[in-house]
C-alpha positions as CSV (number, residue, x, y, z in Angstrom):
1,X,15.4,-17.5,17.2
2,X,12.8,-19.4,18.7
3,X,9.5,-17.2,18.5
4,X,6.1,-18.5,19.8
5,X,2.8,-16.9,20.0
6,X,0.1,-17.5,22.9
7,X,-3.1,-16.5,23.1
8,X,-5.1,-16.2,26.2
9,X,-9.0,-16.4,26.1
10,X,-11.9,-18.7,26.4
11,X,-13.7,-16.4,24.1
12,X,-11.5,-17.6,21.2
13,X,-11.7,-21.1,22.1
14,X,-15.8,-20.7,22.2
15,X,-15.7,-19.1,18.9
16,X,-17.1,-15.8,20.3
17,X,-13.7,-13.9,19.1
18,X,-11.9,-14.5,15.8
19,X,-7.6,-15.0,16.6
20,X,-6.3,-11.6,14.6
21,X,-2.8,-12.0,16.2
22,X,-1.1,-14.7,14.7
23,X,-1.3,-13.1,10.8
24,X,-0.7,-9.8,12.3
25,X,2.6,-10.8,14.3
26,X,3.7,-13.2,11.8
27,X,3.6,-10.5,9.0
28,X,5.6,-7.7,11.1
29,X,8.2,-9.7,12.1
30,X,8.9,-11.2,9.0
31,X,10.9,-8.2,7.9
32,X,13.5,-8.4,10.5
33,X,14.2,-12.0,9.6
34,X,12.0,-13.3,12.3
35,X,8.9,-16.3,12.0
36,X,6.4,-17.7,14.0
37,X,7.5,-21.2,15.4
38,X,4.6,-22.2,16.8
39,X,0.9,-20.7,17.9
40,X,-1.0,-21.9,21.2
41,X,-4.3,-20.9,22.4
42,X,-5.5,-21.1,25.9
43,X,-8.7,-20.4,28.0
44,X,-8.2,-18.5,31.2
45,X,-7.0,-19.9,34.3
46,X,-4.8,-22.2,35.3
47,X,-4.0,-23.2,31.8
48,X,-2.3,-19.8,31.0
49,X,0.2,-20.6,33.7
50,X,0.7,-24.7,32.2
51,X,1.9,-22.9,29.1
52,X,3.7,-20.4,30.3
53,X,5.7,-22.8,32.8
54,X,6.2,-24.9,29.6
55,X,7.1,-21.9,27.2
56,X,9.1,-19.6,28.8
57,X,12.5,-21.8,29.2
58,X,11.5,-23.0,25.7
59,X,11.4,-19.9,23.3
60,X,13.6,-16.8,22.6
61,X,10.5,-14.8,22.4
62,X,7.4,-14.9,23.4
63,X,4.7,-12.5,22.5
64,X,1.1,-13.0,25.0
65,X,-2.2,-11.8,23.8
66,X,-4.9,-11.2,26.7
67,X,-5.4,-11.0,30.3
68,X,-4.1,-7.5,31.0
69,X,-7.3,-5.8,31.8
70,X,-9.1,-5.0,35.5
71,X,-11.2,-7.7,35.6
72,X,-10.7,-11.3,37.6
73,X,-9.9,-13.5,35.0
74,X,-7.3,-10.9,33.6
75,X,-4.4,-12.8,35.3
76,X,-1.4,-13.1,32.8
77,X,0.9,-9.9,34.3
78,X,0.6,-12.3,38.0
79,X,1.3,-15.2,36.3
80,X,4.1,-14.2,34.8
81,X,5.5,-12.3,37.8
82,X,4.5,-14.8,39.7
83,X,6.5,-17.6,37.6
84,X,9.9,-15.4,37.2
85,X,10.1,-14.3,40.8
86,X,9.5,-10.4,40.0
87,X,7.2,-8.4,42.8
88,X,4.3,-6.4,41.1
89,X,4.5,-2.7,41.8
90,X,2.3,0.2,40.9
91,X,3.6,2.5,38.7
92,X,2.1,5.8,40.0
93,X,2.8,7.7,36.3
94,X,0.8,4.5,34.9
95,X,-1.8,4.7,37.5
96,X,-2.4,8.3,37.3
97,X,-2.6,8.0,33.3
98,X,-5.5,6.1,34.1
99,X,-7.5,7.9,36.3
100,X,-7.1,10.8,33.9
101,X,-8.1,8.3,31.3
102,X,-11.4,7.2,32.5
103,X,-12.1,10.6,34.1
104,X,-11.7,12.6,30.5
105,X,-14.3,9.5,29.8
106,X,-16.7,9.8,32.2
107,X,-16.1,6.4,33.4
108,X,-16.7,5.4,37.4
109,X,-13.2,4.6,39.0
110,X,-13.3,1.2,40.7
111,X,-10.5,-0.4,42.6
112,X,-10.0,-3.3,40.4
113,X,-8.9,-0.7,37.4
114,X,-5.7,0.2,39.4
115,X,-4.5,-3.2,39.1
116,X,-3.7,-2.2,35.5
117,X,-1.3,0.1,36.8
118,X,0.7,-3.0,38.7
119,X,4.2,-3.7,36.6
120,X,6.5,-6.5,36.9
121,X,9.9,-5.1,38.6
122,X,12.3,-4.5,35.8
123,X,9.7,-4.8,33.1
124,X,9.0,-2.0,30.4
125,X,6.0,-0.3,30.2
126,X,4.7,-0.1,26.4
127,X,2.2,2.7,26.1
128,X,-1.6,2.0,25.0
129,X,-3.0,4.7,23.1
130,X,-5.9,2.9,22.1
131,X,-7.1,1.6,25.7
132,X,-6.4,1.6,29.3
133,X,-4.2,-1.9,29.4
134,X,-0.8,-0.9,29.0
135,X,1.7,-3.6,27.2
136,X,4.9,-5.0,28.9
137,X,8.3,-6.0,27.7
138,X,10.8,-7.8,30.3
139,X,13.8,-8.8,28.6
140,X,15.6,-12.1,28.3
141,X,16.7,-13.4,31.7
142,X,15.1,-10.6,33.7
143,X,15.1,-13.1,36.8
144,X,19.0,-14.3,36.0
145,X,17.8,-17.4,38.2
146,X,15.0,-18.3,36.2
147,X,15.9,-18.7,32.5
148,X,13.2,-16.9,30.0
149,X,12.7,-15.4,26.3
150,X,12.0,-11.6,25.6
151,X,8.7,-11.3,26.5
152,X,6.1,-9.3,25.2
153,X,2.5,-9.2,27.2
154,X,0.0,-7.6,24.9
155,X,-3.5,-6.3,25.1
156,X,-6.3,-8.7,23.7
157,X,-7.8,-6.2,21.1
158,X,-6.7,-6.1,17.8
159,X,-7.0,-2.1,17.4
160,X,-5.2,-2.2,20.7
161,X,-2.7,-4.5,19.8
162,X,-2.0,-3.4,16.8
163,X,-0.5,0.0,17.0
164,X,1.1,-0.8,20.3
165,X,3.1,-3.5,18.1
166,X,3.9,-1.3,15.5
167,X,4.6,1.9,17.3
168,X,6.6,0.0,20.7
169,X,7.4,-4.0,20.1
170,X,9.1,-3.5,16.6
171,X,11.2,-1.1,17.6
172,X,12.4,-3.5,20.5
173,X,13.0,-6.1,17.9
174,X,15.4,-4.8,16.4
175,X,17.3,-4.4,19.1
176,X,17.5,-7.9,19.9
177,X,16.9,-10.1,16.9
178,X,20.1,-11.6,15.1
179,X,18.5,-13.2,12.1
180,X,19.7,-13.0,8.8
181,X,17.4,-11.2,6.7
182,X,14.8,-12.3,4.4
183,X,12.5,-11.2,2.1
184,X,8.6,-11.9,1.0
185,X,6.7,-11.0,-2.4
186,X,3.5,-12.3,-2.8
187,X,2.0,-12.6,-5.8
188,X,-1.8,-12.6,-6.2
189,X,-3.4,-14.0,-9.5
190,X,-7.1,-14.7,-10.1
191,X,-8.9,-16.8,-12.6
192,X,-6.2,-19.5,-12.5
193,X,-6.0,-22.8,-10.2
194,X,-3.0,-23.3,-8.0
195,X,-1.7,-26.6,-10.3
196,X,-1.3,-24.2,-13.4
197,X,0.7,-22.1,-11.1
198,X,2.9,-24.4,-9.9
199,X,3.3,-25.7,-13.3
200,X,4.2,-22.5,-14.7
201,X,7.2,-21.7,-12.3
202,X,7.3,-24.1,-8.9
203,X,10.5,-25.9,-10.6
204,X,12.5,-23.1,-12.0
205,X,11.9,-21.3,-8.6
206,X,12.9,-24.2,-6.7
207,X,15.7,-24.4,-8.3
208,X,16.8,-21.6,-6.6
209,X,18.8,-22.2,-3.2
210,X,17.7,-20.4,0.0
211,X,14.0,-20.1,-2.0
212,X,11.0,-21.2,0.3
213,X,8.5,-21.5,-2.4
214,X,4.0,-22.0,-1.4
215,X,0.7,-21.5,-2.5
216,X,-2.6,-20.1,-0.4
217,X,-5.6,-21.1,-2.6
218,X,-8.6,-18.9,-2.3
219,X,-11.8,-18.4,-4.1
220,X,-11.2,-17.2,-7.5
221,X,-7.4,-16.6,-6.6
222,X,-4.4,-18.2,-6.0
223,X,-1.8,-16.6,-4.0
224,X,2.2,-17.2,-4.8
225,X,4.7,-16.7,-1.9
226,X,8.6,-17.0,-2.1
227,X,10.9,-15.9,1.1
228,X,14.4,-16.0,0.7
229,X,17.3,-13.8,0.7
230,X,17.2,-10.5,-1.4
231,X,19.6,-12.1,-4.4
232,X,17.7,-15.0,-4.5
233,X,14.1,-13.4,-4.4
234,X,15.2,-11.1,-7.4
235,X,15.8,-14.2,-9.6
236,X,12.6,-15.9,-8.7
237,X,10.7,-12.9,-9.0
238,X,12.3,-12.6,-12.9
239,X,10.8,-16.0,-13.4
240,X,7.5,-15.3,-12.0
241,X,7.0,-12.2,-14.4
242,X,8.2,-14.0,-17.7
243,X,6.7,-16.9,-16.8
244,X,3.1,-15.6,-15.8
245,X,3.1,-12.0,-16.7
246,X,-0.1,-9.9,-16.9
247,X,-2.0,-13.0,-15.3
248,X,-0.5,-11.5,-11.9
249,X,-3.0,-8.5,-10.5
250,X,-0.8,-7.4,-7.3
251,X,2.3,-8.5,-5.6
252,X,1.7,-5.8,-2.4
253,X,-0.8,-7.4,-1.4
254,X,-4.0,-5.7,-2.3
255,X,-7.5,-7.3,-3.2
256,X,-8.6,-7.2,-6.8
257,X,-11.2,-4.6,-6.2
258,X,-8.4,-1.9,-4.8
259,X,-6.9,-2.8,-8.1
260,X,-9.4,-1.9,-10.6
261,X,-10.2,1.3,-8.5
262,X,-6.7,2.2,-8.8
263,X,-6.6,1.8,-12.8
264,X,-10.0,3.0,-13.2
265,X,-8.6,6.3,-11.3
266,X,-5.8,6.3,-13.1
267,X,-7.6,6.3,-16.4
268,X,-10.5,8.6,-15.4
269,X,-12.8,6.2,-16.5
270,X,-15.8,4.6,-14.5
271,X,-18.3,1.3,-14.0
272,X,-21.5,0.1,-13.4
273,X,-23.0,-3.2,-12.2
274,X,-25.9,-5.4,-12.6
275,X,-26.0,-7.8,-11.0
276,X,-28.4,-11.5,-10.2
277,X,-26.4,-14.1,-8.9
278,X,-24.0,-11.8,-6.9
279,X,-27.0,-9.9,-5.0
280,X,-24.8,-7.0,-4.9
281,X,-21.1,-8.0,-3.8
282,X,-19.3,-6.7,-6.5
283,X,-20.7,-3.1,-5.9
284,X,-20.2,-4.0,-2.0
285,X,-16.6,-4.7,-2.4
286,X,-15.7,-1.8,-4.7
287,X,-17.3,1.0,-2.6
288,X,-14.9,-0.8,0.4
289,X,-12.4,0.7,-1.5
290,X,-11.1,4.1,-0.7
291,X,-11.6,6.7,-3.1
292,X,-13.9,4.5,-5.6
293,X,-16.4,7.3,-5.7
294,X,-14.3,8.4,-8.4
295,X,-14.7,5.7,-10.8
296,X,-18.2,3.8,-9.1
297,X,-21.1,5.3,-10.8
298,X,-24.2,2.7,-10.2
299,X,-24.7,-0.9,-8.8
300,X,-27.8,-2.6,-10.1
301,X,-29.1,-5.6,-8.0
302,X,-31.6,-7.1,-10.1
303,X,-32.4,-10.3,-8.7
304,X,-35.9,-12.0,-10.0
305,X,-36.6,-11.5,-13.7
306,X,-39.2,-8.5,-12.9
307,X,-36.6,-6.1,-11.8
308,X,-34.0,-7.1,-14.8
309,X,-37.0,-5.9,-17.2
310,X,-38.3,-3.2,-15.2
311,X,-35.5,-1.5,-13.4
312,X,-33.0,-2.3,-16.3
313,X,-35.7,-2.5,-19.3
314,X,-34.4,-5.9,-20.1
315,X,-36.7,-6.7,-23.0
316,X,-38.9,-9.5,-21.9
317,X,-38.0,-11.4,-25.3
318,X,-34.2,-12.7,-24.0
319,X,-35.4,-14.2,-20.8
320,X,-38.1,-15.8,-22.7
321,X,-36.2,-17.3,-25.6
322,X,-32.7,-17.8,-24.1
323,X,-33.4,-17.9,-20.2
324,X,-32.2,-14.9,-17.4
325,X,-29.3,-17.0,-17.1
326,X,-27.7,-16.7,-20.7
327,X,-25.0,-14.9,-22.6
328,X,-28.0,-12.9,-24.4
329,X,-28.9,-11.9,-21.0
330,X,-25.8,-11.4,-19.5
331,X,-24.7,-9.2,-22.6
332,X,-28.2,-7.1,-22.1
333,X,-27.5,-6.2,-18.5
334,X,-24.0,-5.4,-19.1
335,X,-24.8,-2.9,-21.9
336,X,-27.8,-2.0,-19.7
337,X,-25.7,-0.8,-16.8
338,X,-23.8,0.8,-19.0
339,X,-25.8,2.9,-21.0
340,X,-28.6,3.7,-17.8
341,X,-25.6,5.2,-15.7
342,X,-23.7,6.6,-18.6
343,X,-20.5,4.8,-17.3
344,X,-17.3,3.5,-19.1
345,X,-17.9,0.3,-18.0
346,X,-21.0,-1.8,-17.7
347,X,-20.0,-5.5,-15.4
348,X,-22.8,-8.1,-15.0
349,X,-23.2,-11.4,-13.6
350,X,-26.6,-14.1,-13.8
351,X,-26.2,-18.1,-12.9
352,X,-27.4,-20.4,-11.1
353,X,-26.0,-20.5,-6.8
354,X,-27.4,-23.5,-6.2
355,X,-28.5,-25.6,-4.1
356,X,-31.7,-26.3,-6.4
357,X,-32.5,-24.5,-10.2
358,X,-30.4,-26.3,-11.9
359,X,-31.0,-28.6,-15.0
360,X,-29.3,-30.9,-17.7
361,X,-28.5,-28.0,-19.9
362,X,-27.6,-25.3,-17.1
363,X,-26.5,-27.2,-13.9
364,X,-25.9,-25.4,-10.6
365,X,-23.2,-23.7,-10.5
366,X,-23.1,-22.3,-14.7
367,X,-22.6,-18.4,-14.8
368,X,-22.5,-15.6,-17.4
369,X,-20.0,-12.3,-16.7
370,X,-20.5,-9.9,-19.3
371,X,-18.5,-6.5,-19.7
372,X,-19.7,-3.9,-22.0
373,X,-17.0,-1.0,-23.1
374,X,-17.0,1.4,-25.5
375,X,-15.6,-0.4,-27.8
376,X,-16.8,-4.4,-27.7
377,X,-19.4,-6.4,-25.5
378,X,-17.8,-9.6,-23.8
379,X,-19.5,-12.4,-22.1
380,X,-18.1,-15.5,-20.8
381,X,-19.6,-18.5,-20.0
382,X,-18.4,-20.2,-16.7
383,X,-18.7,-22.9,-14.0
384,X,-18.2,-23.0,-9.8
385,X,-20.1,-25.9,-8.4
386,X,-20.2,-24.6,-5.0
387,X,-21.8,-23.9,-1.5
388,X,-23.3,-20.1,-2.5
389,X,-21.1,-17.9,-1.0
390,X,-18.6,-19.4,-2.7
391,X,-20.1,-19.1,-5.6
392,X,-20.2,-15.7,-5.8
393,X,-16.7,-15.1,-4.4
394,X,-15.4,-17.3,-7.1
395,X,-18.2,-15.2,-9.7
396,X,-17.0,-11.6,-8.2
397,X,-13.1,-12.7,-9.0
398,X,-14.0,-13.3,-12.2
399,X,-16.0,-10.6,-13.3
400,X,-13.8,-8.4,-11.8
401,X,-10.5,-10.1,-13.5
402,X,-12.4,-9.9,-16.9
403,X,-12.3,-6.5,-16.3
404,X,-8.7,-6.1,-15.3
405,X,-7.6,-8.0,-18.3
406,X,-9.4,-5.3,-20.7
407,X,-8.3,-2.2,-18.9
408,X,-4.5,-4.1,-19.0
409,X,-5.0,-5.7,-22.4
410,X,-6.3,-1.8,-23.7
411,X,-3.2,-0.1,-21.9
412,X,-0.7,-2.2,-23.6
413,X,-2.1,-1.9,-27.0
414,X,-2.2,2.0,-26.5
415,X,1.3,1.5,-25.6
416,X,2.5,-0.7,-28.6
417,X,0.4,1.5,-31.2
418,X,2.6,3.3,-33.8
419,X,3.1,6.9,-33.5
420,X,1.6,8.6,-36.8
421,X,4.2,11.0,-36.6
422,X,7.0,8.3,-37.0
423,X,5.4,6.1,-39.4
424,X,4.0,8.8,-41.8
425,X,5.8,10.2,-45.4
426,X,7.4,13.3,-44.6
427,X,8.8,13.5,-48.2
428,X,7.8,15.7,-50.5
């Protein structure tokens, strides 16, 4: 089934309003069997109804974003009722949900709000619990003289959208959609480029018949994606772990940082940061996390060399001899962070961002990540030419897979360990 999605808005064609729709969509649907053919964007006016006109006798559904609101350039429920011959009538439930609405609100009636209340005849009003533009569904053929898909008219806002989808258009779905199934695992791994990947598994998994097999590079990460049937997605997803393992920090989907909260919390134990070239993103994206005040004790963000010596009592000596950016100063602030906060953990990052400090011997782009645990202090030496806020993506990836691997690494050797109750002489 042909499925298209069109977005209505100059705002997103001026760049004022990032698209949230297409992702959104395209990953709800995908669990009834369903993807997005194709994605249009259009600035209001006459243009919505070009598309439409071209669209509608084109596609088995069609899901609009936009134009449902009170206000004059709000024009896609006309259009469309206007294009498959349906008269608009107010719906007086609809309309008197919306005075009630705006008067719990506070908010001044005007006439132009009503016209939220007008309904295509024979279309399906989807409830919006999240505004005041209601959603509408008018099935295939509503107009049996005007060919057209199921079509879904949606509010613009994602937080409007969103949970109208979810709670209305979904159920609808599955109603009318006769598409085999398929599945989806994504498998997120970071620290690793995409060719090492692909080398790893893309011809065993190809191998595969009915397996759609891609990559999604991002900084620090590389994301794996296989859609198939069930039977088929089981034996690629036996490949993917044998073949690549514990270098694999999620497949549902979460960022690396929800990861580490969740095994921190798991294990009771905690961390710290200090951090230079990162100016504070890796204790930013942690404390995004839900719950990491459990296992978050401290972010450090010592930036010029005063603060890593007074705030951290680096000792003066290691940025003299070796340089802030160094493994003896990247070990320093790590242990630092540690010991100051009284954490489990101590994470640290110091390199160079670029575009200028560089030099022969440390170029822009060279970075130390160290980790201090109880047990060992780690530091690796490594290398992003980048733009900056790449760099310290790619920088907070690693840092924060360093860590993964030790809390993984340390699990698994707990795990294998022999129990001194089997292995000792009970004989007498």
């Amino acid at each position: 089934m042909r499925a298209v999605v069109l977005n209505t808005g100059t705002e997103l064609l001026l760049g004022d309003v990032r698209d949230a729709h297409l992702s959104f969509i395209a990953h709800e649907i995908l669990s009834l069997g369903l993807r997005i053919d194709e994605q249009r964007t259009v600035p209001d006016g006459p243009l919505i109804r070009s598309a439409l006109e071209e669209l509608l006798p084109q596609t088995a559904i069609l899901f609009v974003t936009g134009g449902l609101g009170p206000t004059t350039d709000d024009i896609t429920r006309d259009m469309v009722a206007d294009l498959l011959g349906l008269k608009l009538q107010q719906d007086p439930e609809l309309l008197a949900s919306l005075q009630l609405r705006l008067k719990t609100r506070h908010v001044r009636w005007t006439s132009r709000i009503a016209r939220q209340a007008d309904v295509p005849a024979g279309a399906r009003i989807l409830p919006n619990e999240n505004g005041s533009a209601p959603g509408l569904y008018l099935n295939a053929n509503i107009n049996s003289r005007i060919p057209s898909p199921h079509l879904f008219l949606l509010p613009g806002p994602p937080r409007e959208l969103q949970p109208m989808f979810r709670s209305h258009v979904m159920s609808i779905l599955r109603s009318v959609v006769q598409v085999p199934r398929s599945d989806r695992r994504i498998y997120k791994i970071a620290g690793v480029g995409e060719s090492i990947v692909e080398e790893a598994v893309g011809e065993k998994i190809l191998a595969i018949p009915g397996i759609e097999l891609g990559y999604c590079a991002r900084p620090g990460e590389v994301d794996l994606r296989i859609i198939g049937e069930p039977g088929a997605i089981a034996r690629a997803d036996s490949i993917v772990q044998k073949e690549l393992g514990s270098r694999i920090f999620t497949a549902r989907g979460e960022a690396l940082e929800e990861v580490l909260v969740k095994l921190l919390t798991e294990r009771k134990q905690t961390i710290s940061v200090a951090e230079s070239c990162t100016g504070g993103l890796l204790a930013n994206r942690l404390t995004n996390v839900s719950g990491s005040s459990a296992i978050f004790i401290a972010g450090y963000v010592a930036y010029a060399n005063q603060a890593k010596i007074g705030m951290l009592g680096l000792d003066s000596k290691v940025i003299e001899k070796h340089g802030a950016v160094s493994e003896a100063a990247a070990r320093a602030l790590a242990e630092a962070a540690r010991g100051h906060s009284g954490s489990t953990y101590g994470l640290s990052t110091t390199g160079i961002a670029g575009p200028t400090g560089g030099s022969a011997e440390k170029p822009v782009g060279t970075v130390f990540v160290g980790l201090a645990a109880p047990d060992e202090t780690v530091v690796k030496k490594l290398f992003f030419p980048s733009d900056r806020e790449t760099f310290k993506q790619i920088v907070a990836q690693a840092a924060f897979e360093l860590l993964r691997r030790k809390l993984v690494d340390d699990q698994s050797s707990k795990s294998q360990a022999p129990n001194p109750r089997e292995t000792s002489n009970h004989n007498t």
